[in-house]
Chimera marker file (.cmm) of the C-alpha trace (Angstrom):
<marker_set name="trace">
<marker id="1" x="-11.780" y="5.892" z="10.748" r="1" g="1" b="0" radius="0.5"/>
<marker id="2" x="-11.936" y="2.174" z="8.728" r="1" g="1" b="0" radius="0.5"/>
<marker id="3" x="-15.178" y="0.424" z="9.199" r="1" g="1" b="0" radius="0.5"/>
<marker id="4" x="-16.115" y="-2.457" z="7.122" r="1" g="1" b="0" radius="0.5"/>
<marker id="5" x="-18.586" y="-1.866" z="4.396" r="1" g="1" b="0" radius="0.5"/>
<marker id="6" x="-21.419" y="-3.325" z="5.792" r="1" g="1" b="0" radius="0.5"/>
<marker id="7" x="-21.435" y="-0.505" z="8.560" r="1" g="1" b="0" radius="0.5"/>
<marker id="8" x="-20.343" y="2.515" z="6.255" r="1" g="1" b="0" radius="0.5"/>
<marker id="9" x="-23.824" y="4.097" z="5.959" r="1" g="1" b="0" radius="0.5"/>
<marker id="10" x="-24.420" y="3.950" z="9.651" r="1" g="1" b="0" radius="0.5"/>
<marker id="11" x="-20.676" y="5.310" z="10.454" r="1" g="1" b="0" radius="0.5"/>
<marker id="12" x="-21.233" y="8.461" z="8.276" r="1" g="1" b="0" radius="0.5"/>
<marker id="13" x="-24.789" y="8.889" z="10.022" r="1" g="1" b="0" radius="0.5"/>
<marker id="14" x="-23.579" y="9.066" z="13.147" r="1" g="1" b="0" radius="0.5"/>
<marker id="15" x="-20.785" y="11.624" z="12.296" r="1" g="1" b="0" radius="0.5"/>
<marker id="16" x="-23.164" y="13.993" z="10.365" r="1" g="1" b="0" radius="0.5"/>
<marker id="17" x="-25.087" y="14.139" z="14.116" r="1" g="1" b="0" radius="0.5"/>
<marker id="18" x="-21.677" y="16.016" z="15.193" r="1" g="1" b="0" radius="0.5"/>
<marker id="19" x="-21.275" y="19.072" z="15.401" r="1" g="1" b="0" radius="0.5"/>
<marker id="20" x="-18.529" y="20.489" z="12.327" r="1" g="1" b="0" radius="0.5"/>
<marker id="21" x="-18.845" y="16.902" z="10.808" r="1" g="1" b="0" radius="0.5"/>
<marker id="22" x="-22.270" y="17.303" z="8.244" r="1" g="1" b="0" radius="0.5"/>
<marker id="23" x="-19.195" y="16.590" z="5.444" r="1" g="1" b="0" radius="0.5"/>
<marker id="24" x="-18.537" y="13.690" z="6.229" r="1" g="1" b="0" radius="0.5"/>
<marker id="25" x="-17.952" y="11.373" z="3.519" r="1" g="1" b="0" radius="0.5"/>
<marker id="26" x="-16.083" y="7.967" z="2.475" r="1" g="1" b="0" radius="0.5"/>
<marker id="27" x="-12.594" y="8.727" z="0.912" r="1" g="1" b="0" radius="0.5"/>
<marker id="28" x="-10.676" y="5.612" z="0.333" r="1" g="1" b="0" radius="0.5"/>
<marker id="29" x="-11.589" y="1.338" z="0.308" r="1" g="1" b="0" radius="0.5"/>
<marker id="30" x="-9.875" y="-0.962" z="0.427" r="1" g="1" b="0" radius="0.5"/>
<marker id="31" x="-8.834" y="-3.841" z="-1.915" r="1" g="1" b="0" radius="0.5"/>
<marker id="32" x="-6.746" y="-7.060" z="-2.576" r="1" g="1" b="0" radius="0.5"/>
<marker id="33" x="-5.416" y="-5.396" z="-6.157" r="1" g="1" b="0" radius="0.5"/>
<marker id="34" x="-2.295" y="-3.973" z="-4.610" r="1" g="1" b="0" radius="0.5"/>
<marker id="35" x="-1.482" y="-5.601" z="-1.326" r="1" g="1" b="0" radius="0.5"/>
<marker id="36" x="0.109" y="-3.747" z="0.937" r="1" g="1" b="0" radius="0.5"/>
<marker id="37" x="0.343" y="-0.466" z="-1.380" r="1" g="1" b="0" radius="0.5"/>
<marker id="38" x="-1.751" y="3.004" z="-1.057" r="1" g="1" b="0" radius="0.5"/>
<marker id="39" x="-2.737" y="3.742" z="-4.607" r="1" g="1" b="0" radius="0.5"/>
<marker id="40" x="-3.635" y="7.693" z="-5.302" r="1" g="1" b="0" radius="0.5"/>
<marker id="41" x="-6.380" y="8.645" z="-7.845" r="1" g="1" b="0" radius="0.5"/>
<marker id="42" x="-5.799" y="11.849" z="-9.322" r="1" g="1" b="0" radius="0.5"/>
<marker id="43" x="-8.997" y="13.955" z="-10.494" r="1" g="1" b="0" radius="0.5"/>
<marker id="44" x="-6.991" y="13.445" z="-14.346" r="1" g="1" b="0" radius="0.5"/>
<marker id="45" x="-8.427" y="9.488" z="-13.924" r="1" g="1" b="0" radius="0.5"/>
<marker id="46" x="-4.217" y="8.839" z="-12.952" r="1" g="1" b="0" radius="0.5"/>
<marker id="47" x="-3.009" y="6.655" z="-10.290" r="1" g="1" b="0" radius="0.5"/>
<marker id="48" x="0.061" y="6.193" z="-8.281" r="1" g="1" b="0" radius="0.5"/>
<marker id="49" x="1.088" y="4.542" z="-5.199" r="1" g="1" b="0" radius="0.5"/>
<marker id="50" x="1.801" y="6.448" z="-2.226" r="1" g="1" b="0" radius="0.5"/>
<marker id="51" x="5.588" y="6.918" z="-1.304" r="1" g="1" b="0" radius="0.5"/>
<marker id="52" x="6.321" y="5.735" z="2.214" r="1" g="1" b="0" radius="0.5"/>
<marker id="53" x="7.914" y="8.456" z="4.789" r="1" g="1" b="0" radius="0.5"/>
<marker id="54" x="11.785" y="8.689" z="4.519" r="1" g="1" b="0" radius="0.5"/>
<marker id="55" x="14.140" y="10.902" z="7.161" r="1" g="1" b="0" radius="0.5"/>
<marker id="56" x="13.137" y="10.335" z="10.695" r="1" g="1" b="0" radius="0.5"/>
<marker id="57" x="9.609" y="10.078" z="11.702" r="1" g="1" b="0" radius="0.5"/>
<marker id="58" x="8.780" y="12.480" z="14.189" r="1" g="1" b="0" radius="0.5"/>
<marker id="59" x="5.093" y="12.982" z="16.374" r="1" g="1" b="0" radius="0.5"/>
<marker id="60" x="3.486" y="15.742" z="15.433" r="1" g="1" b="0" radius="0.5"/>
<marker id="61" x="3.383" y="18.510" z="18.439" r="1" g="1" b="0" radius="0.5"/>
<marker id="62" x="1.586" y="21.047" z="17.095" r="1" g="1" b="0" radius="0.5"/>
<link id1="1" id2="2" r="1" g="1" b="0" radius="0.2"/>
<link id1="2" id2="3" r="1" g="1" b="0" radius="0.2"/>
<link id1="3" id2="4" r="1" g="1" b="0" radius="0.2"/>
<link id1="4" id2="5" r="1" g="1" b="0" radius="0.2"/>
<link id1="5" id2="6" r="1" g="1" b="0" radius="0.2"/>
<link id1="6" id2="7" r="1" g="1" b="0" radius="0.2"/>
<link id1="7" id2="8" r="1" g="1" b="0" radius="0.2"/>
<link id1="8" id2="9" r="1" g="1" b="0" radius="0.2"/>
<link id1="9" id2="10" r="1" g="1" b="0" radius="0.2"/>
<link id1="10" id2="11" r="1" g="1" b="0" radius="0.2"/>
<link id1="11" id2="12" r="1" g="1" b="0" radius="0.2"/>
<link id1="12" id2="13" r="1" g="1" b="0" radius="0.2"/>
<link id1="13" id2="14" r="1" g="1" b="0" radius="0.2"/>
<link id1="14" id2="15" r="1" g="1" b="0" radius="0.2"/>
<link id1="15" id2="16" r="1" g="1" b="0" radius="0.2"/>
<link id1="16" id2="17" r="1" g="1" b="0" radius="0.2"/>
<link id1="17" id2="18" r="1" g="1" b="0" radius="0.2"/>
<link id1="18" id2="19" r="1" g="1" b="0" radius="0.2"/>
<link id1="19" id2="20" r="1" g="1" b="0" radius="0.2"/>
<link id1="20" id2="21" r="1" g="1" b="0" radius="0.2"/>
<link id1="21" id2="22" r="1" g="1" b="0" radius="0.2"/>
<link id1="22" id2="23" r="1" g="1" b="0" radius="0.2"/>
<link id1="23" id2="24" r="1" g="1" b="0" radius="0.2"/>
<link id1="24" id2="25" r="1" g="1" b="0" radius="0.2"/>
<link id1="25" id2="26" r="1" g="1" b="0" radius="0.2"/>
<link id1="26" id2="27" r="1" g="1" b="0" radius="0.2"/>
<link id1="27" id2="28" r="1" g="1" b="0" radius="0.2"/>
<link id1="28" id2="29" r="1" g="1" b="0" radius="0.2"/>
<link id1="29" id2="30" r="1" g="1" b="0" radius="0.2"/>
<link id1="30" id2="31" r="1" g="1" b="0" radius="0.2"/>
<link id1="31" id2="32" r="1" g="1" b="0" radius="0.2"/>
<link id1="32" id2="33" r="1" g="1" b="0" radius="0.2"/>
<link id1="33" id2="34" r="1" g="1" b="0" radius="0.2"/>
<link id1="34" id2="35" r="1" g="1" b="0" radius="0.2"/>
<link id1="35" id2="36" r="1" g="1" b="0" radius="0.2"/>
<link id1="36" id2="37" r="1" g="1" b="0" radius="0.2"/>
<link id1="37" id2="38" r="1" g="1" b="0" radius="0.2"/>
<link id1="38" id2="39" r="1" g="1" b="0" radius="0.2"/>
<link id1="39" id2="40" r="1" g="1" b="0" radius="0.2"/>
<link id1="40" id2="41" r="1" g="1" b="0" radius="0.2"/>
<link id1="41" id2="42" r="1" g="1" b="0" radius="0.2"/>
<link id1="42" id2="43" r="1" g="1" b="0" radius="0.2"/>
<link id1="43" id2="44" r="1" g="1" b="0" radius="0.2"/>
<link id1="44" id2="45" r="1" g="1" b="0" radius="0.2"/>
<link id1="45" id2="46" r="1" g="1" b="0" radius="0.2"/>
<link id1="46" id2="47" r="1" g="1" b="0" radius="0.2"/>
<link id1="47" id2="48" r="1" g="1" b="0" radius="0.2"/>
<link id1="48" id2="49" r="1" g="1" b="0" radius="0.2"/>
<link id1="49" id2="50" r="1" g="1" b="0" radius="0.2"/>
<link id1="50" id2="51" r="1" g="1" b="0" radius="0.2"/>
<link id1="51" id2="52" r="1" g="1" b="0" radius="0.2"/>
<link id1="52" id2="53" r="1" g="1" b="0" radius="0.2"/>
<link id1="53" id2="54" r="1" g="1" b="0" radius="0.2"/>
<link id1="54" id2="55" r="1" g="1" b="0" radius="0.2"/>
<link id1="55" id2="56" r="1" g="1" b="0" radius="0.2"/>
<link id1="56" id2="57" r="1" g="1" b="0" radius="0.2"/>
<link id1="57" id2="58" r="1" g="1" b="0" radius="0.2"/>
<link id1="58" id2="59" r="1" g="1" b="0" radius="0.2"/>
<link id1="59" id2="60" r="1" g="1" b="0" radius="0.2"/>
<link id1="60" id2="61" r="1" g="1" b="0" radius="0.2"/>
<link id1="61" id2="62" r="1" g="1" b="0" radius="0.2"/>
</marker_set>
């Protein structure tokens, strides 16, 4: 789910009401420093940008 930041606390509120959901937590923002680019942080302090899909892209079914 993307919300902006001024609604982030009250997003993760109301998913922690759910049922299963009491993790819920933020795991990415977003950011002008690498437009249009996913950039992975590694638990090392590394970073690298996420490689787009390649082959054909198929739903997932299951």
């Amino acid at each position: 789910m993307a919300v902006e930041k001024k609604d982030e606390q009250k997003a993760l509120e109301v998913l922690r009401t759910f049922e299963n959901s009491s993790n819920a937590t933020i795991i990415a923002k977003v950011s002008q420093a690498y437009e249009k680019r996913v950039v992975l942080h590694s638990p090392w302090g590394t970073k690298r940008f996420l490689d787009l899909p390649t082959g054909e892209l198929l739903p997932r079914i299951c």
